[in-house]
N, C-alpha and C positions, 0 to 999 in steps of 0.2 A: 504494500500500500504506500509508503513513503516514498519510493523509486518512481511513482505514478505524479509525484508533485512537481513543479515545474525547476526545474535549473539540477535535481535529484541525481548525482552523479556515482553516489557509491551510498551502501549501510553496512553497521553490524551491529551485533547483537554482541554485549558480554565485553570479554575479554576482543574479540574479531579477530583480526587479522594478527594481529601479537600474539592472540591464543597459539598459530599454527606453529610460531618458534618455541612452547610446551611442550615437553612432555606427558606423556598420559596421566601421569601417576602425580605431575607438578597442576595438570591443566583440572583435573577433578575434582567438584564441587561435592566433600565428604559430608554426610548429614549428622547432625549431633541432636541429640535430645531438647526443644530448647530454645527459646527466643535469647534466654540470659546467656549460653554458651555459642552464640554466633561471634566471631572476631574475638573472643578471649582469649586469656592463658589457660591450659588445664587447672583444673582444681588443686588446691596446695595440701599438703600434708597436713595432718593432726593425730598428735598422740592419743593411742587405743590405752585401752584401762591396763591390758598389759605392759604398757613400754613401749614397741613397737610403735612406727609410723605405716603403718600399712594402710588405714583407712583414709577417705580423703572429704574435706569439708566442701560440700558441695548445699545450693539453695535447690527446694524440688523443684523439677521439670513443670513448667506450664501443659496444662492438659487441652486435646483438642474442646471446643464449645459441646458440649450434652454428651461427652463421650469421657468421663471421671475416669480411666483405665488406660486411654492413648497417647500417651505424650506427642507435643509438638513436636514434628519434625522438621531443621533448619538447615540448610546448606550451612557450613563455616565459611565457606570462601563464597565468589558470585561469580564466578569466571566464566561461565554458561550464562549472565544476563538474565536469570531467572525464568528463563526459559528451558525445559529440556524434553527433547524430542516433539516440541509444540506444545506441553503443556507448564503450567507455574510451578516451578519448585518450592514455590511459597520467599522466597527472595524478591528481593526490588527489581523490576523491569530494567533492564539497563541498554539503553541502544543509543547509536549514532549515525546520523546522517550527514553525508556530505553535500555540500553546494559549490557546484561550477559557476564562475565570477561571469557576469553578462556577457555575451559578445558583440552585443549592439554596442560600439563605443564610438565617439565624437570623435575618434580621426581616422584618416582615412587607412587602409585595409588594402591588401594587395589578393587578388583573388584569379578564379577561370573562370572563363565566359565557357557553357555547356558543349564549344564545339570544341574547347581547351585555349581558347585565346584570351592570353594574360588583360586583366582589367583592373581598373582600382576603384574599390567599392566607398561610396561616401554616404552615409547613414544621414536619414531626415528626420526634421519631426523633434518631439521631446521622448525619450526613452529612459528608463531608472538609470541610475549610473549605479547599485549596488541593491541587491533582494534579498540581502543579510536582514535589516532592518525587519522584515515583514516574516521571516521563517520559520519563527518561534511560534505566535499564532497559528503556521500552516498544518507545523509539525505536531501541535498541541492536541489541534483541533482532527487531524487525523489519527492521530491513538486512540483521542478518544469516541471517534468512529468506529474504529477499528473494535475499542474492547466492547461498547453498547453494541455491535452486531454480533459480536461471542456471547454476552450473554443474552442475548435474546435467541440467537439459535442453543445456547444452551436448554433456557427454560422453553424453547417449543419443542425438546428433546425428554426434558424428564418434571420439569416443575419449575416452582421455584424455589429458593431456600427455604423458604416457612414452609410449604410442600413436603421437603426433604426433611425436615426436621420433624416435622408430623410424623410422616411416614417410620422414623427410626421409633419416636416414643413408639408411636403403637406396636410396632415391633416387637420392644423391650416388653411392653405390658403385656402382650399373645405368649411371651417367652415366659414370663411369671405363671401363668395359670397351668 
């Protein structure tokens, strides 16, 4: 969708194109228990009753919303742009798009004429001299195109989250009886 915007000359997603100089084991987004242990240090030692450091002082796990049993799951790292294999890793969206600078410019241009006979091109008129300015709105306003057509084809696929949420309680409560 972004490559579809006007002067749109390159995107990535994540890490992109720096990703390719990773390797596998450097470029992968490990998940940890956890909104608190996303970008942390491991958890630090604390002395057990016996002497030993073996146990480690850690806060609980954040649980998924109606699900008391599932801990959050986090990428640590975001190198994947939050994205993986097309869906949310539950990480920040991270992407970039590139803009090619006009080429309508106020001097004159050396160019071919269609049978290949050299010309020089002299542009009329008023024309932007930069579409930096305006990009940000373009870009803005197309993600968020983008994510309102995922989740509307989402919920004409299964519901919608109050839907989903219904649907688990009465589950739970069939599963009681």
């Amino acid at each position: 969708a972004m490559m579809s915007l006007p002067a749109a000359k390159g995107f990535e997603i994540g890490s992109g194109f720096e990703g390719t100089r990773l390797r596998g084991s450097e470029h992968n987004d490990v998940f940890v228990a956890g909104t608190a242990a996303v970008h942390t240090a491991p958890a630090t030692q604390v002395p057990t009753a016996g002497g030993s450091e073996s146990a480690s002082a850690s806060t609980p796990a954040p649980t998924v919303a109606g699900c008391a049993s599932m801990p959050a799951l986090m990428p640590r790292t975001n190198h994947a742009g939050g994205v993986l294999g097309g869906i949310s890793s539950g990480a920040r969206v991270d992407f970039r798009v590139a803009i090619k600078p006009v080429s309508t410019i106020g001097r004159p241009q050396e160019t071919l004429m269609y049978d290949g006979t050299p010309t020089t091109l002299r542009a009329k008129g008023r024309h932007d001299a930069c579409v930096l300015p305006r990009t940000p709105a373009l870009v803005e306003a197309m993600a968020a195109l983008v994510i309102a057509d995922l989740a509307l084809l989402q919920r004409s696929r299964v519901g919608t989250l109050w839907t989903l949420s219904t649907r688990e309680e009465e589950a739970e409560a069939e599963a009681e009886w």
